[in-house]
N, C-alpha and C positions, 0 to 999 in steps of 0.2 A: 773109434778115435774121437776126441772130445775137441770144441769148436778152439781151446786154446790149453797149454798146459799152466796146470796150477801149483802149487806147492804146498797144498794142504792136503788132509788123506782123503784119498779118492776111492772110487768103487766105478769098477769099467770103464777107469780114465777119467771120472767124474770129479770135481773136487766140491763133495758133498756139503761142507761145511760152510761155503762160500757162497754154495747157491740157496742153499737154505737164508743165509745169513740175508741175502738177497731179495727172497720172497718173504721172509719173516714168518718162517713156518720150520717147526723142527720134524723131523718126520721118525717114528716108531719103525717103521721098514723102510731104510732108505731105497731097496731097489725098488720099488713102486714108483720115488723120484726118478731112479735110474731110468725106468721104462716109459716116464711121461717124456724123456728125451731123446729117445731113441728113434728116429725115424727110420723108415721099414728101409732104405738103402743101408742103414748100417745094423741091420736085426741079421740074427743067423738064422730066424724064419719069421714070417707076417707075424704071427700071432706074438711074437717077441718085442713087436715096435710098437708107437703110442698112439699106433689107430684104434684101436678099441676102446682104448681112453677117451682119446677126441669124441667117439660117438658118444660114449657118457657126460664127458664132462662138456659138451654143447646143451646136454639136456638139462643140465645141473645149472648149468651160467643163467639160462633161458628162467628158469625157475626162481633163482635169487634175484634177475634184476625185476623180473613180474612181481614177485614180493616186496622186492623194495618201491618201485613205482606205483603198489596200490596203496604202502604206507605213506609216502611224500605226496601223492597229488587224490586225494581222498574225492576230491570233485570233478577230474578230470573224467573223460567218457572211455568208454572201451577202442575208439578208436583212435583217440588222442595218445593212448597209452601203450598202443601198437603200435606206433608209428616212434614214438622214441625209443621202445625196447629193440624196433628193425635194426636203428642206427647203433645203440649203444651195443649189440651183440654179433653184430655186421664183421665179418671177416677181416676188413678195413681194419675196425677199432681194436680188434684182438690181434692183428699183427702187430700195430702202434705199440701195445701193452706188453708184448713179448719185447719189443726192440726197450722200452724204458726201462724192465729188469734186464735187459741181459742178457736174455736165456742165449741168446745163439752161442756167447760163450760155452756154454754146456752142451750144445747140442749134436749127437751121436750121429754121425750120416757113414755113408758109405763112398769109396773114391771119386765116383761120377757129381758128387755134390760139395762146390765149396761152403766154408762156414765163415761168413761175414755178411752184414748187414745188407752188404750190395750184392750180393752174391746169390742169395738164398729168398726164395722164391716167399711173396708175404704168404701165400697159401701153408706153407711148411711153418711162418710163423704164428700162422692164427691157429695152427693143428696143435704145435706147442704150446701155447695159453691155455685151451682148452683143454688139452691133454696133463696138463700142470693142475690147473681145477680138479677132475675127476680123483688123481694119486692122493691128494689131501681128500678127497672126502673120503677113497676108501682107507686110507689110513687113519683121518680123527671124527672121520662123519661132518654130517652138512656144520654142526657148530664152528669145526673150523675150517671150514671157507669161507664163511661170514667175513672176517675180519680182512682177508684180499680182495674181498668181492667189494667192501665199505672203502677199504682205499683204494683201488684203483680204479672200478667203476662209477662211482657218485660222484666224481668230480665229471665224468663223462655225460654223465646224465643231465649234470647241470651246464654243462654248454650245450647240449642240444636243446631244450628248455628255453635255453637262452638265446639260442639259435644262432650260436657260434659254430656249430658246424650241423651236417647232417640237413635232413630239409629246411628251407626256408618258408614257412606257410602262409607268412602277409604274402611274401613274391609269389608264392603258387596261387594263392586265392586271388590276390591282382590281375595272373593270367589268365584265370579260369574265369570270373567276370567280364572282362574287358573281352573274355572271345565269346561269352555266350551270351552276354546282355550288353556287352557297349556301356561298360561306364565300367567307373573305378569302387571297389568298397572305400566305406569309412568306419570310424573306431570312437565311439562314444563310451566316455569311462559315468559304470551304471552307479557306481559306490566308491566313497573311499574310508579306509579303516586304520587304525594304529594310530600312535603317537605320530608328529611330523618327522622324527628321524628314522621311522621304520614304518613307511606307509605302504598297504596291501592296496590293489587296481582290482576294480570289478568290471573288464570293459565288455561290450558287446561288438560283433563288426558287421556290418549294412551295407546290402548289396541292393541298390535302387531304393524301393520301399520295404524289404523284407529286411526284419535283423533277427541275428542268430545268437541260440545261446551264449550268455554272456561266462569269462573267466576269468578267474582270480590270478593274479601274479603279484611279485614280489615288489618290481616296478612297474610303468606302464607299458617297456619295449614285450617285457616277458605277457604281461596282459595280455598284449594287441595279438602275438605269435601264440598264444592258447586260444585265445577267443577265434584268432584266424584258424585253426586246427578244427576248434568245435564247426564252424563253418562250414570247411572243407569234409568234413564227416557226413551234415548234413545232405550237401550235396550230392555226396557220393550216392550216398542213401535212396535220395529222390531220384538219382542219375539212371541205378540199378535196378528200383521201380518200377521206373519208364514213366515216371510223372512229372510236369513242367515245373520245376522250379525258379522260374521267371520270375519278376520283380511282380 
């Protein structure tokens, strides 16, 4: 049974036309879509719901946004760029993405599960995002997931960046100075580049006498929360060591 009834042609209750129309993706075998909605309460057996999906299409999401974040931050460090792939592919953010399409409208459960935004566990919607991912790839291959992965993702990427949501790393690196050396960092911008109406931050951020790789952002907020990433990297680094990283 499907999260609401539609009036377009449907397949297992599904109104295929609408959900497509929705995700922006036509699909060559709609039941693929069918089965990325299907959760194992409303499958007539496991192997029929969209866990087997979810397990692909987690590895597939994980895959496109690593690709796209080592094309956009080219100078960033391997740590820096783990730490926003955590967020942008975090459970959290894939249930958000299933609630802005919709999906729960389409979504196949069984009696013991209601289908409404308040109802429906975010686990069950982050298993739908993902499980929605994998049914395009095996139906048009990775080219077209690109183009869901470009609209819904990169705008996510760019508020964690920005540090609209997900870690705060001036606020973490704040905390982790002021408790291990007693004093606060600062943030000296090393370079500036561009025209005035579109200038690039080179900052570095200093913690006592030590300063840390410096980084490129768009302004200087994005600067200070890169440069405080490379920071916090380092730390980690020396922390894992076992060597003093003191001022």
């Amino acid at each position: 049974m499907a999260g609401q009834e539609h009036r377009g042609p449907t397949e297992a209750g599904v109104d295929v036309a609408e959900c497509q129309r929705r995700i922006g993706y036509v699909f060559r075998d709609p039941a693929l879509l069918v089965s990325s909605l299907t959760h194992a309460s409303g499958a007539q057996h496991r192997l029929a719901s969209n866990e087997r999906l979810e397990f692909l299409g987690d590895a597939i999401l994980g895959f496109l946004v690593c690709e796209t974040l080592y094309r956009l931050f080219p100078d960033s460090l391997e740590g820096d760029l783990t730490r926003i792939k955590s967020v942008v592919v975090s459970r959290e953010t894939c249930s958000r993405l299933s609630e802005q399409l919709q999906l729960v409208d389409f979504l196949i459960v069984g009696k013991g599960l209601s289908v409404n935004n308040r109802s429906v566990p975010p686990s069950v919607l982050s298993d739908l995002f993902e499980s929605l991912v994998a049914a395009i790839y095996l139906d048009g291959g990775i080219e077209a997931v690109r183009p869901l992965v470009a609209r819904m993702l990169e705008p996510e990427i760019g508020k964690v960046v920005s540090g609209e949501m997900g870690s705060n790393h001036k606020s973490l690196l704040q905390q982790w100075a002021q408790r291990d050396f007693g004093v606060t960092p600062t943030y000296e911008v090393i370079e500036e580049a561009g025209p005035d109406h579109s200038k690039s931050f080179h900052v570095s951020a200093q913690i006592g006498s030590r300063r840390y790789a410096p980084a490129w952002g768009r302004n200087k907020k994005e600067a200070e929360q890169r440069a405080a990433s490379n920071a916090l990297v380092e730390l980690q680094d020396t922390s894992c060591h076992g060597t003093d990283s003191g001022q």
